[in-house]
Structure formats: C-alpha cells, structure tokens
C-alpha positions in Angstrom: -54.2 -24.7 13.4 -56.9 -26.3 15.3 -59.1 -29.5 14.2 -62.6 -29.8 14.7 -63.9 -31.6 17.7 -64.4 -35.0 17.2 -68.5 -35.3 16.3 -68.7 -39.5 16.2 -69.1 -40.9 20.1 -66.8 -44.2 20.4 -69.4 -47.2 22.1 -69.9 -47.6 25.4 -66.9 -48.2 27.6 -64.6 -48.8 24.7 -61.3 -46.9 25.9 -58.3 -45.8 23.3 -55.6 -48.6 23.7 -52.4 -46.9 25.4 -49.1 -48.9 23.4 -48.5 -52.0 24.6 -51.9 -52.2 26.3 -55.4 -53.4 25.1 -58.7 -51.8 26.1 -61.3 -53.8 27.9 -64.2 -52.8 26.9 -66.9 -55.9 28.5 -69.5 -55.0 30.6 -68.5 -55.8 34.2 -65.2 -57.5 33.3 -63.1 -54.4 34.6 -63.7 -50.7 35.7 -63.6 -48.1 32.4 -59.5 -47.4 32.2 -58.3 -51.5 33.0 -55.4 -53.3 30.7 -55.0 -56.3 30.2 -50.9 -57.1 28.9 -51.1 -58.7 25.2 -49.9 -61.8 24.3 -51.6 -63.1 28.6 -53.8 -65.8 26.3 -56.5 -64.2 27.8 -59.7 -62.6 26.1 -57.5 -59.6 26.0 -56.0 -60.4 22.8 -59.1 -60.5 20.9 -61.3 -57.7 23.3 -58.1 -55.5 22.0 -58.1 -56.4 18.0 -62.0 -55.3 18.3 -61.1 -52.0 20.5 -58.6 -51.3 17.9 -61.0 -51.7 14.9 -63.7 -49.9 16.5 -61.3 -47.3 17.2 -59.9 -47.6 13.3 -63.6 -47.2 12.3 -64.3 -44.4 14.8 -61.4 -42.5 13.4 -62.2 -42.8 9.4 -65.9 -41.8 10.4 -64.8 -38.5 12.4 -62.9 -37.7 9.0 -66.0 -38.6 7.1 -68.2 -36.3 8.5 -65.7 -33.1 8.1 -65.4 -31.4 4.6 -62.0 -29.7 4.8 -61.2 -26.6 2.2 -57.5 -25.5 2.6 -56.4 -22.3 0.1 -52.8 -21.8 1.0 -49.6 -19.8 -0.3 -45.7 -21.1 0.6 -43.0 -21.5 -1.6 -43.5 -25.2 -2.9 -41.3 -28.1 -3.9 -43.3 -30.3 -6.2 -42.3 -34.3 -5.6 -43.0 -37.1 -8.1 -44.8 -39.2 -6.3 -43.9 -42.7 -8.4 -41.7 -42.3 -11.2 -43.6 -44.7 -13.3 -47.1 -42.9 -12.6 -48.4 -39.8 -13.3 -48.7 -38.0 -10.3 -46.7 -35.3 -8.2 -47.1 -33.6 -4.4 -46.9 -30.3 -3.5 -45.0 -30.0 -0.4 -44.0 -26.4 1.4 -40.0 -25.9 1.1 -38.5 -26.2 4.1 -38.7 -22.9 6.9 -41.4 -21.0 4.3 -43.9 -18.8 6.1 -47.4 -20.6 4.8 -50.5 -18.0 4.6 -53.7 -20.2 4.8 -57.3 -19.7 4.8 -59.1 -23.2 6.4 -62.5 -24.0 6.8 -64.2 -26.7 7.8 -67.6 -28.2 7.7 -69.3 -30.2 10.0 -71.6 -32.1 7.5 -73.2 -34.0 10.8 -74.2 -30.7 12.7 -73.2 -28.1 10.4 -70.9 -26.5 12.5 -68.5 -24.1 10.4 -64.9 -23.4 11.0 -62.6 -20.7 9.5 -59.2 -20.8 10.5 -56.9 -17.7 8.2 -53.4 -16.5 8.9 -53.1 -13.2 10.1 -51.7 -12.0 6.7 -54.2 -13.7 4.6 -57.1 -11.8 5.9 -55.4 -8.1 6.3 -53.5 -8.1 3.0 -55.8 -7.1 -0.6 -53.5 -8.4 -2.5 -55.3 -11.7 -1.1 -59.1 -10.4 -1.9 -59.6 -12.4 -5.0 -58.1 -15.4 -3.1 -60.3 -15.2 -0.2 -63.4 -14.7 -2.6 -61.9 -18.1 -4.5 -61.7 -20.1 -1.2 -65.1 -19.4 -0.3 -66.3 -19.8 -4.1 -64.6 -23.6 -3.2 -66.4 -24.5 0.1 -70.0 -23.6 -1.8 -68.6 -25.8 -4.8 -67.2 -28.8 -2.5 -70.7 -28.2 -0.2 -72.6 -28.6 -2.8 -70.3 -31.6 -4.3 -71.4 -33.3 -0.9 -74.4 -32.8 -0.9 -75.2 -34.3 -4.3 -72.7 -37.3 -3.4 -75.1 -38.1 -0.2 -78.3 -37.5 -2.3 -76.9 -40.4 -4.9 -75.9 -42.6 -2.0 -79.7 -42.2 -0.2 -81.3 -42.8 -3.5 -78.9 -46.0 -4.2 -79.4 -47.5 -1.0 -83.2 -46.6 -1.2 -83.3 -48.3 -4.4 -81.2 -51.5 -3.2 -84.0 -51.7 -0.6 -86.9 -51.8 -2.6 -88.6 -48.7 -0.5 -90.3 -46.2 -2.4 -88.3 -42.5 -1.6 
C-alpha cells in the first residue's frame, strides 16, 4: 500500500544524512548534497546532531498531520506484549492473505486517501464492514477535530488572548 506524500517541508538546505555521513546544512559552507566524515572534530559533528533532530522532528510532524483508519481481515496470532502487563498485539499469521480498507487524512490540506484490497470492495459479505470503516474515519475525524479545538483554546488561554 502506498503512504501519503510527505506534507511538512524539511528547512532550507537541510539534507537527509546518508549512514556514516552528516548533512551540512550552513549557508555557504558547502553546496546542498556535501559530507562531512563524523568523528573529523570539525563542526560536522554537531551541524549533523542538529540535521538529525531536525530530521527526527520533521518525521514525527509528517505522522502528526495524517489521521490513519486501517479496517483489516487476516488470520491473527494475538501476542502478549509484557507478561506482567495487561496488554496484547494482534499480529497477521505468517503467509495470510490480508483484505484491508485504508484511508488516510491529511488534516494539514485535507487531502483524502482510500486504499482497499480488491476483495474487500467487490465482496457483500464485506458491506457492513466497509459502512463500519467509514462510520470510523467520521468518529476518529471528528475525535481530531475536538482534540485540536481543546489544544487552540489551551494555548489561547495560557496566552492571555481573548478567542
């Protein structure tokens, strides 16, 4: 299945660090693309921690702004996470034929994806299922929306700006 484009735009000349490389990312200190080795005792070092927490950050917002809603049906082996906590994963068994319906949401742009197994959408016996996955996006939607609402109003509130 395909992911959503990427919606959050890294800074300026900030590069993805290939392995055993660091980014420079300085205006004028080397064309878009340049390494510098790690460990040289250079400003490379510490030019390459930022790069990689920008690009931490970068990443954890482009999965902030994309509500996923997954319905799926596989054979499942169910895994206890921690034996001393309450708490278990589903997992597909090994070489089971998954049906899926995805959609995403971009809640930046508002772009909608749907992504369904061939099976899923051309069998009834999955009608009710398809009519629950889409009852789920409107509920998780709507979930969002009132999460960002209380956020706005909190941080209005901390501010001491009338809404």
């Amino acid at each position: 299945m395909a992911r959503l484009a990427p919606m959050i735009r890294r800074p300026e000349g900030l590069v993805r660090p290939q392995a055993g490389a660091v980014a420079v990312a300085q205006a004028g200190a080397a064309p878009p693309g340049a390494h510098t080795r790690r460990g040289d005792g250079g400003d490379g070092d510490e030019q390459g921690k930022a790069n990689s927490l920008l690009n931490t950050i970068a990443d954890k917002l482009d999965r902030l702004v994309t509500l996923t809603v997954v319905t799926a049906i596989a054979d499942i082996d169910v895994v206890q996470d921690d034996p001393n906590q309450v708490g278990f994963t589903c997992r597909p068994k090994s070489g089971t034929t998954i049906e899926a319906f995805q959609t995403q949401v971009n809640l930046v742009t508002g772009d909608i994806e749907n992504l369904i197994s061939r099976d899923f959408a051309t069998n009834t016996a999955y009608h009710s299922l398809t009519e629950f996955h889409l009852a789920q996006v409107t509920k998780s939607s709507d979930i969002v929306s009132t999460n960002l609402k209380a956020i706005r109003d909190l941080a209005v509130q901390i501010s001491g700006r009338p809404s």
